[in-house]
BALUMMAR-104853 format. One record per residue (C-alpha): residue number from 0; z, y, x. Coordinates in steps of 0.1 Angstrom, whole numbers. Layout:
<nodes>
- lokol:w:v:u
- NUM:Z:Y:X
...
</nodes>
This chain:
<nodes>
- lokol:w:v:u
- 0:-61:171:-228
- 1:-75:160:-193
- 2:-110:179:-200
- 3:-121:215:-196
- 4:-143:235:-222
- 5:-160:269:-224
- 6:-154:282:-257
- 7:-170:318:-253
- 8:-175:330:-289
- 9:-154:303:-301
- 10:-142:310:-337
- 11:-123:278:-349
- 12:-112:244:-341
- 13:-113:221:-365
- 14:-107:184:-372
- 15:-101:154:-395
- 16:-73:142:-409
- 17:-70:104:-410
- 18:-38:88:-431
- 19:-33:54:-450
- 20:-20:73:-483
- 21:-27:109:-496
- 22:-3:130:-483
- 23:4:165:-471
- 24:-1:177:-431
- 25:4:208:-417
- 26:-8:214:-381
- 27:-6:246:-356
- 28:-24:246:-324
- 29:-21:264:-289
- 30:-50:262:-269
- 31:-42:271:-231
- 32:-64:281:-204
- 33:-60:303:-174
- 34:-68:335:-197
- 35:-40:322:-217
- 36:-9:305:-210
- 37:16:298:-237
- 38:8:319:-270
- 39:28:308:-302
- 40:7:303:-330
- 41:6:330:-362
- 42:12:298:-384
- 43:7:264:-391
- 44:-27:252:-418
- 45:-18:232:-444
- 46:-41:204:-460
- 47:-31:189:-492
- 48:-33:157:-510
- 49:-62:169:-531
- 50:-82:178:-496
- 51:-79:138:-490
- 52:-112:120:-497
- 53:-118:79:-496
- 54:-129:76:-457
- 55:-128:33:-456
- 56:-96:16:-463
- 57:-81:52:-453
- 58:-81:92:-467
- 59:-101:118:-449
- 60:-97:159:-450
- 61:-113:185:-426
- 62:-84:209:-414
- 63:-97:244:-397
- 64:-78:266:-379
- 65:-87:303:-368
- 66:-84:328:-340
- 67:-61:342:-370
- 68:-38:314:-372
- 69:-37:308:-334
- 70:-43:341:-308
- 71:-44:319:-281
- 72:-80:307:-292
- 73:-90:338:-295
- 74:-77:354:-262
- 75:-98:326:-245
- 76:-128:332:-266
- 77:-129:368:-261
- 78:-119:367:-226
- 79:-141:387:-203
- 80:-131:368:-171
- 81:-123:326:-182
- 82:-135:314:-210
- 83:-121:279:-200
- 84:-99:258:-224
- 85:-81:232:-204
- 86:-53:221:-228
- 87:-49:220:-265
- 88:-9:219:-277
- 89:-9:210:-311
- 90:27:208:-333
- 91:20:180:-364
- 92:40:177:-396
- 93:35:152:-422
- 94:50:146:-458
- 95:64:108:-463
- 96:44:93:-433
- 97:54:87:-399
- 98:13:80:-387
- 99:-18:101:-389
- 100:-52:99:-369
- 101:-67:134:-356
- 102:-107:125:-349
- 103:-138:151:-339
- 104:-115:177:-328
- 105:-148:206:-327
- 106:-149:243:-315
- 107:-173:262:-336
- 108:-185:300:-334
- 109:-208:323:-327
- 110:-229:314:-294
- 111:-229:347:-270
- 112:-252:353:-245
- 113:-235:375:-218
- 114:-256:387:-190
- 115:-250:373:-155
- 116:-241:402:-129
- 117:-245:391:-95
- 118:-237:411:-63
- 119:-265:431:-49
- 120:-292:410:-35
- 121:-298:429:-5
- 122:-321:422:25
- 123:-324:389:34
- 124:-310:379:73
- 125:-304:350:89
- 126:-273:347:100
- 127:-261:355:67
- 128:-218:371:72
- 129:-221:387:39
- 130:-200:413:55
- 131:-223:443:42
- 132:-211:435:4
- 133:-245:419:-3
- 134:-258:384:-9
- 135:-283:391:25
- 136:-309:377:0
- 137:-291:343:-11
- 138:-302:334:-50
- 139:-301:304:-76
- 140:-331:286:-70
- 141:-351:282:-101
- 142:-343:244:-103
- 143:-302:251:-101
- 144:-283:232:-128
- 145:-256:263:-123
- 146:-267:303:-123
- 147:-237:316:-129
- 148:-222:351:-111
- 149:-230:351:-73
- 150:-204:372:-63
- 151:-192:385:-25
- 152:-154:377:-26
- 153:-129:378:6
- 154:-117:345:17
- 155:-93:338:48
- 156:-99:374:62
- 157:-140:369:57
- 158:-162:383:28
- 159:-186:352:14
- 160:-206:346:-9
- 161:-191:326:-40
- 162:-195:311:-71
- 163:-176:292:-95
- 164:-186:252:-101
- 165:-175:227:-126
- 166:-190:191:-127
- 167:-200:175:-161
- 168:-175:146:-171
- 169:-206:131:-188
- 170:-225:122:-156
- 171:-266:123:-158
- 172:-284:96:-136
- 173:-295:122:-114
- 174:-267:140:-92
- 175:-288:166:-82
- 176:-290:174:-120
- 177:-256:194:-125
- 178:-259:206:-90
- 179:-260:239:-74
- 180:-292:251:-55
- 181:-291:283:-33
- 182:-320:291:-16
- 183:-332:322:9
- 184:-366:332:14
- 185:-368:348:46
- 186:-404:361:61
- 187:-411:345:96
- 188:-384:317:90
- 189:-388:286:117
- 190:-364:264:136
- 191:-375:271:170
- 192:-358:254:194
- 193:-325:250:170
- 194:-312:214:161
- 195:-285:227:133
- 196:-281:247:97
- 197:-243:252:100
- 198:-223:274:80
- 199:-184:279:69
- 200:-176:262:34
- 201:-145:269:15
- 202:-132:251:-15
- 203:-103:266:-37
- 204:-100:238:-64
- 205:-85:236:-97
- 206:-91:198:-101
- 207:-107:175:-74
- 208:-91:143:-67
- 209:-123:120:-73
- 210:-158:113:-60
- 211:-178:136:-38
- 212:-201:162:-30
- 213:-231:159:-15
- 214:-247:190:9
- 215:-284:187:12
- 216:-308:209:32
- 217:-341:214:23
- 218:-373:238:37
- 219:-403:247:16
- 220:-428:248:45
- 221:-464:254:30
- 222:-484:233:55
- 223:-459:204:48
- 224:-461:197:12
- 225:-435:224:2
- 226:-406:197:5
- 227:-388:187:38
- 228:-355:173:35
- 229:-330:169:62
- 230:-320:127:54
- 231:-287:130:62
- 232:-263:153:42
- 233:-227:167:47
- 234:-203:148:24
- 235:-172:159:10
- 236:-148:135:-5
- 237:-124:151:-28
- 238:-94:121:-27
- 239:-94:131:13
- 240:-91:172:12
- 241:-61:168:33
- 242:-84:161:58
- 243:-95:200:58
- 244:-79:229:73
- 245:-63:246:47
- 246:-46:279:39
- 247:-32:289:3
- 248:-47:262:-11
- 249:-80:269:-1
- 250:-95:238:23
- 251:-123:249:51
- 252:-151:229:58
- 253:-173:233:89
- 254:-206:224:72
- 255:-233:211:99
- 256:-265:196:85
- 257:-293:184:116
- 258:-328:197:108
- 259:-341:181:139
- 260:-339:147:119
- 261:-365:167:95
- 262:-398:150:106
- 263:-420:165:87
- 264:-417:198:106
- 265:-421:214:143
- 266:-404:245:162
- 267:-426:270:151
- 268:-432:255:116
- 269:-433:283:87
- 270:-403:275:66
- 271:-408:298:40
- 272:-375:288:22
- 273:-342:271:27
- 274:-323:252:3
- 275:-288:247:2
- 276:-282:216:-28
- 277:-244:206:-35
- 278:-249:175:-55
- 279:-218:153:-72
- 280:-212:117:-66
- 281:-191:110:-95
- 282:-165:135:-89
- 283:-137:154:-114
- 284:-145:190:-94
- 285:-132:220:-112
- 286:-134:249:-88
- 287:-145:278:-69
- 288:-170:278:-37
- 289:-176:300:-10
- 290:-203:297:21
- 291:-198:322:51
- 292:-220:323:83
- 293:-249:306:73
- 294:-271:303:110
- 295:-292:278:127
- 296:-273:265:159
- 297:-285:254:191
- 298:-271:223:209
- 299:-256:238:233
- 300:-238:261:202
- 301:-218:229:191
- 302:-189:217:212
- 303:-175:178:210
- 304:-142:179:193
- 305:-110:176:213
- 306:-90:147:204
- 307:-70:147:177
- 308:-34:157:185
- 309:-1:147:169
- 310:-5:111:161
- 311:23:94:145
- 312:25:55:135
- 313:51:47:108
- 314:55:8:100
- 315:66:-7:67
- 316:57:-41:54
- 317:24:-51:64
- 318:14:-21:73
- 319:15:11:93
- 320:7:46:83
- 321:-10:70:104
- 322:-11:105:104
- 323:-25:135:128
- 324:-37:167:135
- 325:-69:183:122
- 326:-93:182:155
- 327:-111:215:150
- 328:-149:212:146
- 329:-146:173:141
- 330:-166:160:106
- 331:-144:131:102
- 332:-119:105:124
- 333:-126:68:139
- 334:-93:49:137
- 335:-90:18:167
- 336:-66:-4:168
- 337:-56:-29:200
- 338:-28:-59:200
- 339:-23:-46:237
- 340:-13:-10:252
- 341:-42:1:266
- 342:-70:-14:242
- 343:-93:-28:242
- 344:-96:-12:206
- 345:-112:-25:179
- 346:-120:0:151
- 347:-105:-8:118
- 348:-120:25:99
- 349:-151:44:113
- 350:-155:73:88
- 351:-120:91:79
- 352:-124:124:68
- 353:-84:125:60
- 354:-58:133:88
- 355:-40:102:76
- 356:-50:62:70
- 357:-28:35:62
- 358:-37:3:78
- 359:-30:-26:55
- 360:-32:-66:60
- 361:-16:-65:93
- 362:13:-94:104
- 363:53:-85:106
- 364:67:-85:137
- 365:34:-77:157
- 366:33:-48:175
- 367:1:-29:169
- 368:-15:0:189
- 369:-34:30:173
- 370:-54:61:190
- 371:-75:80:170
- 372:-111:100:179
- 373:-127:129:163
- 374:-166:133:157
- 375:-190:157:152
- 376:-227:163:152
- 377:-227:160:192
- 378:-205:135:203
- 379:-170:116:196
- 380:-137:132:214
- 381:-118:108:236
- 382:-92:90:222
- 383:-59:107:212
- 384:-23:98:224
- 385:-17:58:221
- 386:9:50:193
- 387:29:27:187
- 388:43:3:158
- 389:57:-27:144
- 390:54:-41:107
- 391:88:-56:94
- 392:93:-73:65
- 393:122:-51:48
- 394:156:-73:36
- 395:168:-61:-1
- 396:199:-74:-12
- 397:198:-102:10
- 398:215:-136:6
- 399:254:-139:-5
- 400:260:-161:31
- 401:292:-157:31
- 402:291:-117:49
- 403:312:-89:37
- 404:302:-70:7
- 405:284:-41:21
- 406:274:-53:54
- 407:243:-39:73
- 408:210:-62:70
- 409:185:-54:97
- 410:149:-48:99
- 411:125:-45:125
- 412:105:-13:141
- 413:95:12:117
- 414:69:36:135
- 415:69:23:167
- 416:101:30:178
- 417:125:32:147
- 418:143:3:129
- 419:161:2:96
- 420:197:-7:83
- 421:202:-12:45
- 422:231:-22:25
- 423:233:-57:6
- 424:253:-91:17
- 425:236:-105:47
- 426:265:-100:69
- 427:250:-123:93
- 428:219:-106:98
- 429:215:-83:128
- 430:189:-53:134
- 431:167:-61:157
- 432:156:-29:179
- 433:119:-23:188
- 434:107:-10:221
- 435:117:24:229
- 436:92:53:224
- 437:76:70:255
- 438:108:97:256
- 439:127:64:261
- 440:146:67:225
- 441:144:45:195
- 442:158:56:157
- 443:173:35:133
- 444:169:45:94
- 445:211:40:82
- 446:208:34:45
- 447:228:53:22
- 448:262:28:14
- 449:262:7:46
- 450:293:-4:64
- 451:284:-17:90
- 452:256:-21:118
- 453:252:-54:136
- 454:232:-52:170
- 455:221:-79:192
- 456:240:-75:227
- 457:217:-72:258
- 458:186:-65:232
- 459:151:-62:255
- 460:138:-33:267
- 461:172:-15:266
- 462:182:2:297
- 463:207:23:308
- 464:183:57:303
- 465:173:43:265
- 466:189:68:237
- 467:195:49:205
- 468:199:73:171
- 469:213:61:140
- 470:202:79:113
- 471:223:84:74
- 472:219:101:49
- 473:245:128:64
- 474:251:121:103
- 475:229:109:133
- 476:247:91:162
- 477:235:90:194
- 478:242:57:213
- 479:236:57:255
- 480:217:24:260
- 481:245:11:281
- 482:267:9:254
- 483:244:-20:243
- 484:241:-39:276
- 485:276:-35:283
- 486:291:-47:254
- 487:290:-87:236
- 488:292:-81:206
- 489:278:-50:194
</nodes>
């Protein structure tokens, strides 16, 4: 179905029948949702030809169907945990016509108003853990586009505070309009000498693979216009969650949000309030949020990243793909690229909150080298470990030259210090081996159905102490570099 609906209360679908000629359709429907999976349905409705009415050049008739003629909709109506219809399975049969149209597909009931339990409220505090059971005085603020259950649930071996959040598909022009707004009041709240409003965010979503969210801070102060807004806010975006820490499929986000940027306030300010606003940029988000150790944070509380670990560079046709470690505390990743080992680098993406990038446009046969930073809210991390690689231009098929059927076609480095063989007819073509990696080895990919593999004798950068590894589908050879140098033709 592609969208989500509450249908609390629901009572019936129903929906029109569309058909050139009067005829006679019978349809059953299983709604599904995470209250209920697959539920056949108690029988299929029937609409006859006297149902039809003129609707244009066509015949219309309204078709209903019940929580008696499909459980399923009524396990999801009635559910007292996820009311949440996510997919509509409907079986269609039709007398003496291979086409019909299904339009206004509508859920009708009986609208219930259930009451919204929260956990307790409890005292407010600052730093709020949570770890009493209570919500240490977090609420919706009365502006919130979402009130739902605050509840105190245990995530990654931490009890948070949590809530469940689903975007509109229909988008108003305000963002902030469908977002969440938590807010503590807190007598005697001011920054003092703190720079920071950090706190742990974790996502657990059911769909999130476009746009963003937006985390805005804002204070209430009353001897500042009861509105100070910090100008830059934490962004999430949802087509780079790798670029979290994760754990059974929940992704962790170090929130940090400056309040010294906040102008319109000093140390010992009264703050009143805090707002916490999580606004979408045009996202699909479906999901569940929690927030954990909500504090201010000093300066000196904040650390610069290390630099990233684990870089690999993996070439392919025009391109190389990059992947690393998650840097813990870093916000997001600056990619550099230099034509030399050893820089100078010249950054080719500034603002990757992914562990990965693919780095497009670039020439075959040019060897291109990659580090990678991490940055936070104090500084950037130095660079991580130079990689290495070489776009190649892959061979498939290849020419009929006048080569053996099945002979090896060769390509040039893939990741640096890997190569290629695939199968085809270019029996004169040879692989031509890229520089070896720092451990002095270089792999080449053996593609599944090659005969042979053609070398160049005395190739560069071979040496005695290189370790060549052919690599099939099932075997890897190890070749001593020697056996290249001493040897016309390999």
């Amino acid at each position: 179905m592609g969208k989500t609906a509450n249908i609390l209360g629901a009572e019936q679908l129903s929906m029109d029948v569309i058909v050139d000629e009067k005829t006679t359709v019978s349809i059953a429907a299983i709604p599904q949702g995470p209250s209920s999976g697959w539920a056949n349905p108690e029988r299929a409705v029937r609409v006859g030809e006297e149902d039809f009415v003129p609707y244009g050049d066509k015949y219309k008739a309204v078709l209903y169907i019940t929580t008696e003629d499909s459980p399923a909709l009524e396990t999801i109506a009635t559910s007292t945990v996820n009311n949440v219809m996510n997919n509509l399975i409907l079986f269609i049969g039709a007398k003496d016509t291979n086409e019909i149209s299904l339009d206004n597909i509508t859920v009708s009931g009986t609208k219930v108003e259930l009451p919204v339990i929260h956990a307790p409220k409890g005292t407010a505090a600052l730093p709020s853990d949570f770890e009493d059971g209570t919500r240490q005085g977090w609420d919706w603020n009365p502006e919130s586009a979402v009130k739902g259950p605050l509840t105190i649930e245990e995530v990654q071996g931490s009890k948070a505070l949590s809530w469940e959040l689903a975007y509109p598909d229909v988008k108003p022009s305000d963002g902030w309009a469908s977002a969440p707004r938590l807010e503590l009041y807190k007598d005697g709240l001011v920054r003092k000498d703190y720079d920071y409003v950090k706190f742990d965010l974790y996502i657990e979503p059911e769909r999130a693979s476009a746009g963003a969210m937006a985390i805005n801070l804002v204070f209430q102060p009353p001897s500042a216009g009861y509105w100070q807004q910090a100008p830059t806010s934490y962004n999430i975006e949802f087509d780079q969650t790798v670029g979290a820490a994760v754990t059974d499929s929940v992704y962790h986000y170090p929130v940090s949000i400056n309040m010294r940027e906040i102008s319109g306030i000093a140390d010992d300010t009264e703050l009143r309030n805090m707002i916490l606003i999580f606004a979408d940029v045009n996202s699909d988000f479906v999901g569940r949020l929690y927030i954990d150790n909500v504090r201010f944070a000093g300066e000196s509380d904040v650390a610069v990243p290390a630099a990233p670990g684990g870089l690999e560079a993996k070439a392919g046709d025009g391109f190389v793909a990059l992947n690393w470690e998650v840097a813990v505390g870093a916000q997001y990743y600056i990619v550099k690229r230099a034509v030399q080992s050893g820089g100078p680098y010249t950054t080719v993406a500034a603002h990757v909150q992914a562990t990965s990038y693919k780095d497009t446009g670039l020439s075959n046969g040019t060897t291109y080298y990659y580090v990678v930073s991490a940055v936070n809210e104090v500084g950037e991390s130095a660079n991580s470990v130079e990689k290495q690689a070489t776009p190649y231009k892959s061979n498939s098929g290849g020419s009929n030259n006048g080569g053996n059927p099945g002979s090896t076609s060769g390509n040039s480095s893939s990741g640096g210090n890997s190569g290629s063989a695939s199968s085809g007819n270019s029996g004169s073509e040879i692989i031509v081996l890229p520089e070896p990696d720092q451990d002095g080895k270089i792999t080449v990919e053996i593609a599944k159905g090659a005969e042979q593999a053609v070398f160049a004798a005395n190739a560069t950068g071979i040496s005695d102490r290189t370790v060549i590894v052919l690599k099939g589908e099932d075997f890897i050879l190890q070749l001593p570099g020697r056996s290249l140098n001493n040897c016309r033709p390999c």
